[in-house]
C-alpha positions in Angstrom: -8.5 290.9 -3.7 -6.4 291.8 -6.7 -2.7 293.7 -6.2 -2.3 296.8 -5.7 -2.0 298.7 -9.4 1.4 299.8 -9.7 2.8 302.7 -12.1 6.7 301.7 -12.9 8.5 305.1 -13.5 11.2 305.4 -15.9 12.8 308.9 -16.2 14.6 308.6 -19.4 17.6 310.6 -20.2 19.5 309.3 -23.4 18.0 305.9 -22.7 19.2 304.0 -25.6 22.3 302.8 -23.5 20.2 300.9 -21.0 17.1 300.3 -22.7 17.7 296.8 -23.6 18.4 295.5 -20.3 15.2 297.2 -19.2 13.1 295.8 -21.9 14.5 292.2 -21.0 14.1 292.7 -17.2 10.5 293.9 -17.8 9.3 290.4 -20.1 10.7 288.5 -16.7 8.3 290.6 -14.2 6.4 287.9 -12.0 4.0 290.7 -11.0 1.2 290.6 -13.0 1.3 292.4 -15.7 -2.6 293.4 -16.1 -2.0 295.4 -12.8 1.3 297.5 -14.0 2.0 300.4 -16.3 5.2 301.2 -17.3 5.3 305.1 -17.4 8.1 307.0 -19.6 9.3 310.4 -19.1 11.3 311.4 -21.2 13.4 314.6 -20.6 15.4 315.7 -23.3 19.1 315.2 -23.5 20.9 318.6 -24.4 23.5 316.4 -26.8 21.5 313.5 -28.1 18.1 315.3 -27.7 14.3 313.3 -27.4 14.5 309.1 -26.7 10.4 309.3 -27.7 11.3 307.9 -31.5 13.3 304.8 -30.6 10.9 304.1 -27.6 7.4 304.3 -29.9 9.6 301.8 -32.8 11.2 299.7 -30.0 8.6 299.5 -26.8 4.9 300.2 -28.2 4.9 297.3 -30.2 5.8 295.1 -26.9 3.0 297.5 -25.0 0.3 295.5 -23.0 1.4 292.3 -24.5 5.3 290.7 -23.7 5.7 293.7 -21.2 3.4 295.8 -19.3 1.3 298.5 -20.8 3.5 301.8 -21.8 2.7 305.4 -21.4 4.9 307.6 -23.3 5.3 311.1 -22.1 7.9 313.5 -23.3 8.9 316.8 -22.2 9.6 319.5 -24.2 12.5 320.2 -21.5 14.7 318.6 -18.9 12.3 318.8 -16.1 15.6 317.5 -14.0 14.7 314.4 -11.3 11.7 316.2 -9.8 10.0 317.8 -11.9 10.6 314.5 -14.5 9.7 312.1 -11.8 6.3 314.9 -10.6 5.0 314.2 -14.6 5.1 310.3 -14.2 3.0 310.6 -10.4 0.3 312.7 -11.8 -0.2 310.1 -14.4 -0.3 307.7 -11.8 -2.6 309.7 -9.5 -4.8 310.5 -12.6 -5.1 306.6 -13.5 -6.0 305.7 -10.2 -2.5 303.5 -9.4 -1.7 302.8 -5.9 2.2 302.8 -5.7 4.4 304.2 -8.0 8.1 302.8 -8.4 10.6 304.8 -9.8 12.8 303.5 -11.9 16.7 304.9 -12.3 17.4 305.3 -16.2 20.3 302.9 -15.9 19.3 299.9 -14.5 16.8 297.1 -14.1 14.8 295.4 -12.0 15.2 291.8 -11.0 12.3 289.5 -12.0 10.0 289.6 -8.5 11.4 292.8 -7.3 7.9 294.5 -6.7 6.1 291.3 -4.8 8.6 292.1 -1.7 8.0 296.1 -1.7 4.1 295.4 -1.7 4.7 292.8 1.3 6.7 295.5 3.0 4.1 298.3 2.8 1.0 296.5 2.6 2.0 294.8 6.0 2.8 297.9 7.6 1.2 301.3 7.3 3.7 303.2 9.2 6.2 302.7 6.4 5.9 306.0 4.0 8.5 304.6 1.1 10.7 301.3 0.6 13.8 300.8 -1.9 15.3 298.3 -3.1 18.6 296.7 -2.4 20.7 298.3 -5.0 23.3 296.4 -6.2 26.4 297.1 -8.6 26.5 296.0 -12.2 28.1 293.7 -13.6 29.4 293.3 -10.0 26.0 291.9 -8.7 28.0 290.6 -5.4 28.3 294.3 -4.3 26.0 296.8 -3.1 25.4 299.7 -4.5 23.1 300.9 -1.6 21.2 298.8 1.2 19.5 302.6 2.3 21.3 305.9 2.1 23.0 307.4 4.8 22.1 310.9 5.9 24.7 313.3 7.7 23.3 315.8 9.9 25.0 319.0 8.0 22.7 317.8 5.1 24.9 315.6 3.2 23.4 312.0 1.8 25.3 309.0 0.6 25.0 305.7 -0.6 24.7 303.2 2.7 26.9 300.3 2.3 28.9 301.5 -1.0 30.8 298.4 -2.9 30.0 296.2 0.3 29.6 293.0 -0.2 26.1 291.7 -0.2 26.6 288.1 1.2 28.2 289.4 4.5 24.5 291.3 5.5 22.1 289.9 7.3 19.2 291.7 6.4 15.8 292.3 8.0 12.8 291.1 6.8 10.6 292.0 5.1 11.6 295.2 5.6 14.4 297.2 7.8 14.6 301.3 8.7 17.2 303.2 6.9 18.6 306.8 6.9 16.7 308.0 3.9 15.5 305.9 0.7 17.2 306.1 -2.3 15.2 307.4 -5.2 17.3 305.3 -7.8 14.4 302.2 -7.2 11.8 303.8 -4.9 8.5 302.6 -3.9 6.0 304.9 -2.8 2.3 305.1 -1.8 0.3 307.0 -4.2 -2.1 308.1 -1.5 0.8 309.9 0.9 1.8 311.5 -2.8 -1.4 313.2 -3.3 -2.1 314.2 0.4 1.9 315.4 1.0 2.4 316.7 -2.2 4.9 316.0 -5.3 8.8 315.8 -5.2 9.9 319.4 -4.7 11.0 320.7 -8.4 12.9 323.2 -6.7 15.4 321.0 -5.9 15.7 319.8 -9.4 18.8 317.3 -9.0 20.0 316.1 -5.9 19.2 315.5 -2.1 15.0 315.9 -4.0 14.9 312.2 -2.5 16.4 312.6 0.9 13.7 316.0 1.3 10.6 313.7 0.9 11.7 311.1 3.4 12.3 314.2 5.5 9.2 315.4 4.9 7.0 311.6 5.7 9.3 311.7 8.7 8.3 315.0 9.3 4.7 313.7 9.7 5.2 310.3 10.9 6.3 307.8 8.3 9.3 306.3 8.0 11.8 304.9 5.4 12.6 301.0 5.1 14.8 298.9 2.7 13.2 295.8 1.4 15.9 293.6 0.5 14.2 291.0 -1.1 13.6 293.5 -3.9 16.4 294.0 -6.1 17.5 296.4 -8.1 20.6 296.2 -10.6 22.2 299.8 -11.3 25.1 300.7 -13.8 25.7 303.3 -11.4 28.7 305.8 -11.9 28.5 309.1 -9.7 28.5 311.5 -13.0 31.8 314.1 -13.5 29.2 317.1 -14.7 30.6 319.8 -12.3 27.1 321.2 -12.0 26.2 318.0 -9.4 28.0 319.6 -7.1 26.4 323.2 -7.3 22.8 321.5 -6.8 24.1 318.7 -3.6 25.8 321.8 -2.1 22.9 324.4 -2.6 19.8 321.7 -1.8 21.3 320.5 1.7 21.8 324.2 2.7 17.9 324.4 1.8 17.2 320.8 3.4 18.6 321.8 6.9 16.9 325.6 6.3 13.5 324.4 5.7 13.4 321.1 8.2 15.6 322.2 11.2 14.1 324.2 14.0 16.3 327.7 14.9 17.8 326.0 18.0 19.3 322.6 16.2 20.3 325.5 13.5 22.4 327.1 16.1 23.9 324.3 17.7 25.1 322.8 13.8 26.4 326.6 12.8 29.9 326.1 14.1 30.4 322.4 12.8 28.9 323.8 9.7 31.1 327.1 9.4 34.3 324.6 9.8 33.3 322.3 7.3 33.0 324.9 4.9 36.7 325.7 4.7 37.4 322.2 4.6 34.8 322.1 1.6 36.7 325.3 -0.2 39.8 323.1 -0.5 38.3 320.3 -1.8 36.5 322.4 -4.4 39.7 324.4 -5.2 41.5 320.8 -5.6 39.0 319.0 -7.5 38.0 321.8 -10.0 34.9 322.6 -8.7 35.4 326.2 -6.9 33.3 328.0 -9.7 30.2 325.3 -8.6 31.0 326.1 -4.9 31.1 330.0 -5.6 27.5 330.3 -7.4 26.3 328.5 -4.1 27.5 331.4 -1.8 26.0 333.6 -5.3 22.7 331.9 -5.1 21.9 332.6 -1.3 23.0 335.8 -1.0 20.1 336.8 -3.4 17.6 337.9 -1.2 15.0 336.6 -3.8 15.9 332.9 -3.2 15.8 333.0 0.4 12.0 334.5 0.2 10.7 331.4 -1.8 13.1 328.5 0.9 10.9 330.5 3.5 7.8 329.7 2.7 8.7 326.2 2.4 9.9 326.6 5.7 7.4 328.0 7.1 5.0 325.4 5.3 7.0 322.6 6.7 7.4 323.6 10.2 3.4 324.2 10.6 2.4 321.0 9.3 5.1 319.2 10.8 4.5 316.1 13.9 7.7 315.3 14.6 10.8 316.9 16.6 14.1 317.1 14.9 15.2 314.5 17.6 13.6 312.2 15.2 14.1 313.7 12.2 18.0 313.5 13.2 17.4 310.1 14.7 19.0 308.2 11.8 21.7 310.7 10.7 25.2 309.7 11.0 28.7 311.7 12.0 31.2 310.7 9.4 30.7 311.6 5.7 31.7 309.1 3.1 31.9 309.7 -0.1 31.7 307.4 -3.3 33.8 309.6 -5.6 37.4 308.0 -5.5 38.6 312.2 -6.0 36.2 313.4 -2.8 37.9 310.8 -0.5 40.9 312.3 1.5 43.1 311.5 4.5 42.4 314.9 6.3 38.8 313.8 5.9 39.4 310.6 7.0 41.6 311.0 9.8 40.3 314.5 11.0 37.3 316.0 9.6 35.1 313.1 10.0 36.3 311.9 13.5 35.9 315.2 14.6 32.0 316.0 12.9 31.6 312.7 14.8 32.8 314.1 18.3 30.6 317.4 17.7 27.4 314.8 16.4 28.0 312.7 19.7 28.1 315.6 21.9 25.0 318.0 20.3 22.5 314.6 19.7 22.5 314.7 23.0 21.2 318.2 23.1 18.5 317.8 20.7 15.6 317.5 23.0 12.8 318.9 21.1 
């Protein structure tokens, strides 16, 4: 049987700083290179504007021949992660692929990072998505993630952040995580066209942790396969405006996937933490981001269109939010050096921890 046709997603946004490393990493694929595409979106950049000149003088001369065949598709705006990322799957759904990767615009792949993620998902159906092993670069002995965490208020982080990768002992060829990581994501195209495409809505932020929510949701679940590996340049951006989208989207993760009852029980944890969230916006220069939030949901015409997702969601759903939730942690941490805090450390999370301990137990349905 041949493999599985695979559709290699690159969202490109101001490329030309990691392009060569991508280019090289691509001539050093072991997959074979008859059965790959290597799809480009490219959303615009508001500074440096369209990538699509230096990629058509740069990678189409290399297409089907040193690297696998490229697809150039440009945007005539930012589409942001979802809607950039939805372009590249219909192309793949169109073309008849069978797993799409996605591809972070600043790193690269290592040379037989797709054999393990085929392994992974063709040997077990009840995996929905597998990532890679993340890890740092040029620091290649630490992880960048091993499989995000998920916090039960909504929040997601990387797993394992700056850990060192020769003190795991992974499983193989694939282990469960909290939610995968849509920096080097593999997915089946088939669970794409019968679940639907990343939620645009959500534009940046938390668009990943909503689809494993939503496989989980009806069955599926998340694994890490790491065999595959994945080097990211990563830097957690200082654009304020990440913080408006990871507040707003996990209000509108844990509004559209949590019944009214696990709702209720999270309110008072939730109402606390929002104070504690207030300072740290105030501190870190953030407040206006953290005020348009509050803006944004108190317009009446947001909440109507987060309620038909809801009420999509919760009538196709199989599965309770005890398993939804089975994963989630207590303790946030986060990977900006400036988020990080001793009245985080030493009270807020030991105390979402207590409340976490206490209400999982709850959580019957």
């Amino acid at each position: 049987m041949p493999q599985p046709k695979i559709a290699i997603i690159y969202l490109s946004f101001h490329c030309e700083p990691y392009i060569d490393d991508v280019m090289s990493a691509l001539k050093k694929l072991t997959y074979p290179k008859d059965r790959l595409a290597f799809v480009v979106v490219d959303n615009p950049h508001p500074e440096y504007g369209s990538s699509i000149r230096y990629l058509e003088e740069n990678f189409l001369p290399l297409s089907g021949k040193e690297i696998p065949t490229v697809v150039l598709l440009p945007q005539k705006e930012n589409l942001g992660f979802a809607g950039g990322n939805n372009a590249g799957i219909q192309w793949a759904i169109d073309n008849d692929y069978d797993y799409v990767y996605f591809h972070n615009n600043d790193g690269f792949m290592d040379a037989n990072a797709l054999e393990p993620l085929v392994k992974a998902m063709e040997n077990d159906r009840t995996i929905g998505e597998a990532q890679s092993l993340l890890l740092m670069h040029p620091e290649t002995n630490l992880i960048n993630t091993a499989g995000n965490s998920f916090h039960y208020l909504g929040f997601g982080f990387c797993g394992n952040f700056r850990v060192r990768k020769d003190t795991f002992t992974f499983q193989q060829p694939a282990q469960d995580i909290g939610y995968a990581s849509g920096a080097a994501l593999f997915m089946r195209v088939d669970l794409l066209k019968r679940y639907g495409l990343w939620d645009k809505d959500y534009f940046l932020y938390h668009e990943d942790l909503e689809y494993t929510m939503r496989l989980r949701a009806v069955g599926y679940r998340p694994a890490l396969a790491p065999d595959s590996i994945f080097y990211h340049k990563y830097s957690f951006g200082r654009n304020k405006q990440k913080y408006y989208y990871m507040e707003r989207n996990r209000y509108a993760l844990m509004f559209t996937y949590f019944k009214l009852p696990t709702l209720i029980l999270f309110l008072p944890m939730a109402l606390l933490l929002e104070f504690g969230l207030i300072f740290f916006a105030i501190k870190n220069g953030w407040i206006k981001e953290k005020l348009a939030v509050y803006k944004y949901w108190l317009n009446l015409k947001n909440w109507k269109l987060w309620l038909v997702k809801r009420k999509n969601i919760q009538a196709t759903r199989v599965s309770g939010d005890r398993v939804l939730l089975r994963s989630a942690v207590g303790a946030v941490i986060f990977d900006e050096n400036s988020m990080r805090s001793p009245v985080l450390k030493y009270l807020g999370n030991p105390l979402m921890n207590l409340y976490w301990q206490i209400v999982k137990k709850i959580i019957f349905w």
